[in-house]
Backbone atoms as SQL, in Angstrom:
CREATE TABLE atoms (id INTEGER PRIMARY KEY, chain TEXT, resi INTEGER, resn TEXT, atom TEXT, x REAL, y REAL, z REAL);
INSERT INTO atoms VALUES
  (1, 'A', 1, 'UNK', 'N', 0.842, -1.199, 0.000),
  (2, 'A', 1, 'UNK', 'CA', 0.000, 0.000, 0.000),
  (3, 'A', 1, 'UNK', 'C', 0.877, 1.249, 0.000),
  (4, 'A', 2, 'UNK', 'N', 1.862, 1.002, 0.569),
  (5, 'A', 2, 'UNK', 'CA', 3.073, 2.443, 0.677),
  (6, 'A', 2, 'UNK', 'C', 3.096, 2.473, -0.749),
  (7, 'A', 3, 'UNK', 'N', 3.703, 1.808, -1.370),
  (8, 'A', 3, 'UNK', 'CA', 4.037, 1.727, -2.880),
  (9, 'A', 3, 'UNK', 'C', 3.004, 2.639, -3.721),
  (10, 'A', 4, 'UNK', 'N', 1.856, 2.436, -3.045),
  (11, 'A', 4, 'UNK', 'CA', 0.705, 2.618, -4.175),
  (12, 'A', 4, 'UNK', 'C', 0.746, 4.380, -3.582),
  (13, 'A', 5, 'UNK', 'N', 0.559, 4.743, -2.564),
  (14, 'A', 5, 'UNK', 'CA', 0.477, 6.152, -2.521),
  (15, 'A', 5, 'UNK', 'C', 1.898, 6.742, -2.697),
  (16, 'A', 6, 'UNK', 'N', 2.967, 6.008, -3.091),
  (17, 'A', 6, 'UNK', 'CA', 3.874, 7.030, -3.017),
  (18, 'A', 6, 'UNK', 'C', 3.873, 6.992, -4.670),
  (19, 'A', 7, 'UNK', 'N', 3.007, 6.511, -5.936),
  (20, 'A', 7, 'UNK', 'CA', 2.814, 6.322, -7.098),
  (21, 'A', 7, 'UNK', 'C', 1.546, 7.384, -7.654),
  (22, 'A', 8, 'UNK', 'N', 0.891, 7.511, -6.756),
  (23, 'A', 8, 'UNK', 'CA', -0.192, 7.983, -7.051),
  (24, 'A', 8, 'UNK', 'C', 0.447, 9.567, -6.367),
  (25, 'A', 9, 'UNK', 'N', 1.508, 9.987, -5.505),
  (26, 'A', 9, 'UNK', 'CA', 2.126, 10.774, -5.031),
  (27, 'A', 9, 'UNK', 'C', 2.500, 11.851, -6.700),
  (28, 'A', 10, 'UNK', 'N', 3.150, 10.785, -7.148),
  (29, 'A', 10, 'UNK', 'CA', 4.221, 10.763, -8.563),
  (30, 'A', 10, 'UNK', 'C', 2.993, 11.018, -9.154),
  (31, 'A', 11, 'UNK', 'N', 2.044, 10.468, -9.325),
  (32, 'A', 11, 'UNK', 'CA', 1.085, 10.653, -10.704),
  (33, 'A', 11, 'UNK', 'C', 0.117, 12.175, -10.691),
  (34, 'A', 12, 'UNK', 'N', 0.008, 12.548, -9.751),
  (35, 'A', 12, 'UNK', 'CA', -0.143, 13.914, -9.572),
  (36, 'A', 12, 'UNK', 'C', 0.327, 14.790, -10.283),
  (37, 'A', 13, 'UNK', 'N', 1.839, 14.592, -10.219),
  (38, 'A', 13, 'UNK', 'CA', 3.166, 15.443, -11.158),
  (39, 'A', 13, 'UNK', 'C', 2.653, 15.488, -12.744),
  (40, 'A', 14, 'UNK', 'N', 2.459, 14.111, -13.118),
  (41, 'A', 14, 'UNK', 'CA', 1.886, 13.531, -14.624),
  (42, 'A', 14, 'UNK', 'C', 1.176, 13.291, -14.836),
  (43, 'A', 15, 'UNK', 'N', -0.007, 13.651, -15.433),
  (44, 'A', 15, 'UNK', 'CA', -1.104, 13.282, -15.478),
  (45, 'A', 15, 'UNK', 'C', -1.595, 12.066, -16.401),
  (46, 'A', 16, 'UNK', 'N', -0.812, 11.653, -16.801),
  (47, 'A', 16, 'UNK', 'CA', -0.266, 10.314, -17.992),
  (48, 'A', 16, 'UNK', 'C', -0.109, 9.238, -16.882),
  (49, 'A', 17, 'UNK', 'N', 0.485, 9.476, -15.867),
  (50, 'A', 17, 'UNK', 'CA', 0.900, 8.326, -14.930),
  (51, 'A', 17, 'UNK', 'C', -0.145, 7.794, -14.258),
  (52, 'A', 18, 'UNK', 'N', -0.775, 9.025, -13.914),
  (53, 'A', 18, 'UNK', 'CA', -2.107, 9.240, -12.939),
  (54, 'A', 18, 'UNK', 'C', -3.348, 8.291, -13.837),
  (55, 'A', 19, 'UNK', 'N', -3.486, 8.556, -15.020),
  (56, 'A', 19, 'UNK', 'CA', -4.506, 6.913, -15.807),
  (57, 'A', 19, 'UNK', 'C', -3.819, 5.903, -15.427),
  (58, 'A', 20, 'UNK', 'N', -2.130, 5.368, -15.214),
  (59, 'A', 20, 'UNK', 'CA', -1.700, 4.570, -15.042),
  (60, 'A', 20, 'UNK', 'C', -2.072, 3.760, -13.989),
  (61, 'A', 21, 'UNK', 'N', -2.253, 4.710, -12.718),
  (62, 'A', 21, 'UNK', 'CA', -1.633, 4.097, -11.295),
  (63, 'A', 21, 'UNK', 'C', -3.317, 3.896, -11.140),
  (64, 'A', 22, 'UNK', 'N', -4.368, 4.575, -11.637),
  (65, 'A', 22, 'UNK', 'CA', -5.537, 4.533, -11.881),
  (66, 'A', 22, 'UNK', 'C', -6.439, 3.069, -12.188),
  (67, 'A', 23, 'UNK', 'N', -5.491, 2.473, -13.242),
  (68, 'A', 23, 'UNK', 'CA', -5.953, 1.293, -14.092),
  (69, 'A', 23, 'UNK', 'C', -5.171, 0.491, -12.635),
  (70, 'A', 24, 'UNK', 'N', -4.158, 0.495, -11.893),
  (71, 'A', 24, 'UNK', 'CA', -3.253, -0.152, -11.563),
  (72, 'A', 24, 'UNK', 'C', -4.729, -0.192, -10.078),
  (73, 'A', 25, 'UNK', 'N', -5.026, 0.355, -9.693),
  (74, 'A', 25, 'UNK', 'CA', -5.636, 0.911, -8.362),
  (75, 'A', 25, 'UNK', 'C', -6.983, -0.428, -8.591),
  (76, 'A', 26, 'UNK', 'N', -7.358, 0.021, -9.725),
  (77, 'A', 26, 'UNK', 'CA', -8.937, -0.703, -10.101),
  (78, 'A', 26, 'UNK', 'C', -8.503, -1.916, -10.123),
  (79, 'A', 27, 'UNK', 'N', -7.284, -2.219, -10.569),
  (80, 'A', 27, 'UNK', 'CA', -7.434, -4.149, -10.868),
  (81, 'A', 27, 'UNK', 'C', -6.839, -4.512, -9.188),
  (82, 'A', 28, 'UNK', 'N', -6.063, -3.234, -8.428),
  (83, 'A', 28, 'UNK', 'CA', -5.782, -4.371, -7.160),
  (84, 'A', 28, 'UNK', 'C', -6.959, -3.322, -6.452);
């Protein structure tokens, strides 16, 4: 779970990452 908010931390910055960690969030 650390992992995941310190990604979603990062995806803030990018908003490209942020669909990423998004798709990543929904499947776990």
């Amino acid at each position: 779970e650390l992992l995941k908010h310190r990604f979603i931390k990062n995806a803030r910055k990018t908003p490209k990452l942020l669909e990423r960690i998004r798709f990543v969030v929904i499947l776990s």
